[in-house]
N, C-alpha and C positions, 0 to 999 in steps of 0.2 A: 512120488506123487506128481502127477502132469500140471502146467503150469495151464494157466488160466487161457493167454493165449493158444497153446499145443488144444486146449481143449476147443477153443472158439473156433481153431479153421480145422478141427476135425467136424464139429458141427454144420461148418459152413459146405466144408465138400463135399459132408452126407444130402445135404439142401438141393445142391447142384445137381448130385449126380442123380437124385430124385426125381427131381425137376426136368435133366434130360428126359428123362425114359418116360415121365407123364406128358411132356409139351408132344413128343414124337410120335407117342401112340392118340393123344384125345385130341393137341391141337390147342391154342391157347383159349378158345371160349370153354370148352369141352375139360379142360383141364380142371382139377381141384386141390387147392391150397392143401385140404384137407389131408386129400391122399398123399401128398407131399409128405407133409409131417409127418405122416406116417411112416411112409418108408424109409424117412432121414431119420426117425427114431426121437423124434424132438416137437414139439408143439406148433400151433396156427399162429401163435402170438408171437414166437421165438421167429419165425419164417419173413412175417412182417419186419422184425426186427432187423433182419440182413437187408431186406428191400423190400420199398413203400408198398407196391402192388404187385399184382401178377402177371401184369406185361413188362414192369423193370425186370419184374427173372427172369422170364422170358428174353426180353434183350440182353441181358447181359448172356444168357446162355448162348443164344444163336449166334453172340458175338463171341465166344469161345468157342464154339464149333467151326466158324467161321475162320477164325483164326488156324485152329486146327489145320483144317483144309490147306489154304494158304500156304501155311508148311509144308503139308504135304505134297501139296500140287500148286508149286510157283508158276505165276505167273510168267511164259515167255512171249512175248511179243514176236519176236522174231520166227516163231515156230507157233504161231497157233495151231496145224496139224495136231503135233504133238502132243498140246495139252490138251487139245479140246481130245484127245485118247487118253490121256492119263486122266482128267474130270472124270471120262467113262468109266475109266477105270476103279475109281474112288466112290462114286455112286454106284455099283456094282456091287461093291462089298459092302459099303457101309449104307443100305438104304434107310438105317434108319436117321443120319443125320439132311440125307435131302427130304425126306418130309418133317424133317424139324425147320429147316428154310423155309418149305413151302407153306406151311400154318401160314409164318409170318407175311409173305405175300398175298395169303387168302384173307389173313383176317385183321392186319394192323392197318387202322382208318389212312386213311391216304389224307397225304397232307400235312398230319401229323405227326413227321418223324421228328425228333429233338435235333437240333447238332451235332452235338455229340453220339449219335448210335454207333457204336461199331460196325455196323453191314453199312453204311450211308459210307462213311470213312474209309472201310476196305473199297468201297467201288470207285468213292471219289482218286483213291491211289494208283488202282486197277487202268483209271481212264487218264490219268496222268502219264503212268508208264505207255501206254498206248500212243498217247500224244506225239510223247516226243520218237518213240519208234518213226512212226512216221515222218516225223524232221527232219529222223535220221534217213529218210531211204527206205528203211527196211517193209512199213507197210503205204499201200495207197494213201496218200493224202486227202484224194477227192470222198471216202468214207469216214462219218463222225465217230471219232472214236466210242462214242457211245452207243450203239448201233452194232458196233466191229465188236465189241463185247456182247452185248447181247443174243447177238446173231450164233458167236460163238458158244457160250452157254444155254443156248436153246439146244443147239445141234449135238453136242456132249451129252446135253442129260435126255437128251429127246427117248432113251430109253429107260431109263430110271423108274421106278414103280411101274413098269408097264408087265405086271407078274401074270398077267393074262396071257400073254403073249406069249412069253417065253417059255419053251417048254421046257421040264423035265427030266432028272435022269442023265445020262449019257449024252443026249443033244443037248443040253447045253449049254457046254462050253463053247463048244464049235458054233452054235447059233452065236454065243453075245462075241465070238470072237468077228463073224463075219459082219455084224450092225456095228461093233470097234471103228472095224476095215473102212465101211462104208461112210463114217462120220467125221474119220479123221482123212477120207479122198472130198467131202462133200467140203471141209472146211481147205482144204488144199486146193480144191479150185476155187475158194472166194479169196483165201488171203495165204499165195503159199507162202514157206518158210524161204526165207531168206539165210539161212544156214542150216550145214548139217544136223541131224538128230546126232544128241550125246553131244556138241558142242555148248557150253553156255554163253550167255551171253547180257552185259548188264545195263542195257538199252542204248548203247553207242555201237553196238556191234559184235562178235564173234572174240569171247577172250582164249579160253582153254578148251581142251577136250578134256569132259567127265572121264574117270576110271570106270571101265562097263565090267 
């Protein structure tokens, strides 16, 4: 027999993973509790129970994806070329979690974010590591690190949902390879790397080379 908790965070992950896939397609106004429940196989009142509203799911998801990401695509300073091509690279495959971000920029009132959010706290760390890049040498000083991030995730995801555009089929690959090309030369002339690609490096400078 499962025990009471095993059954609580199966409940809670089916919430989640629900809750991704409704925030990504409707967006959090457009979203419904309802349909939630649904597809986690559990109730309206059970959903509240894990969290108060439907913008706490919402944060807390975007801030799991968020997190996600971040794994996936660490943040280098010292090579923003790089990343701002791996970002590409990550929104490419997975577009369904950049319009999971992007709800939360369209539609959480400004002003209003808590302290605590997880995406306020990834960016506050994001602009910290940046800072001290710069301390060190590695990036321009005279640019706010706030700005040097921004600039660079505009230019990464600058093609992400643009499903218009891209055509089909056989081109492509070789189309999103050559917009790759052109985002991670366009971020190379604002802030190049300051170390080899496949070097890491943990914001004092150049430690190892990756195994490629």
């Amino acid at each position: 027999m499962a025990s009471r908790s095993s059954v609580t965070d199966a409940t809670s992950d089916r919430i989640i993973s629900a809750a991704t896939a409704e925030f990504a397609r409707h967006g959090i106004a457009g979203a419904r509790v309802e349909r939630i429940a649904k597809a986690a196989r559990t109730s309206k009142e059970r959903v509240y129970a894990y969290f108060r509203s439907k913008e706490a799911l919402y944060r807390f998801v975007a801030g799991r994806e968020l997190a996600a990401m971040a794994e996936a695509v660490p943040l280098d300073p010292a090579d923003l070329p790089g990343y701002a091509g791996r970002m590409h690279d990550h929104a490419v495959r997975h577009p369904e979690r950049h319009r999971l971000m992007m709800w939360g920029q369209l539609e959480l009132p400004a002003g209003e974010t808590p302290s605590d959010d997880p995406v306020q706290e990834s960016l506050r760390r994001k602009i910290e590591q940046v800072r001290k890049a710069q301390e060190a040498g590695h990036l321009d000083p005279a640019w706010e690190p706030e700005d040097i991030l921004v600039f660079v995730s505009q230019l990464a995801l600058s093609w992400a949902g643009q499903n218009d555009l891209v055509p089909l089929g056989e081109e492509r690959d070789a189309f999103l390879a050559a917009r790759r090309a052109a985002i991670v030369a366009a971020v190379q002339r604002l802030f190049p790397a300051t170390h080899e690609p496949g070097v890491a490096t943990d914001g004092d400078g150049p430690r190892t080379r990756q195994p490629g």
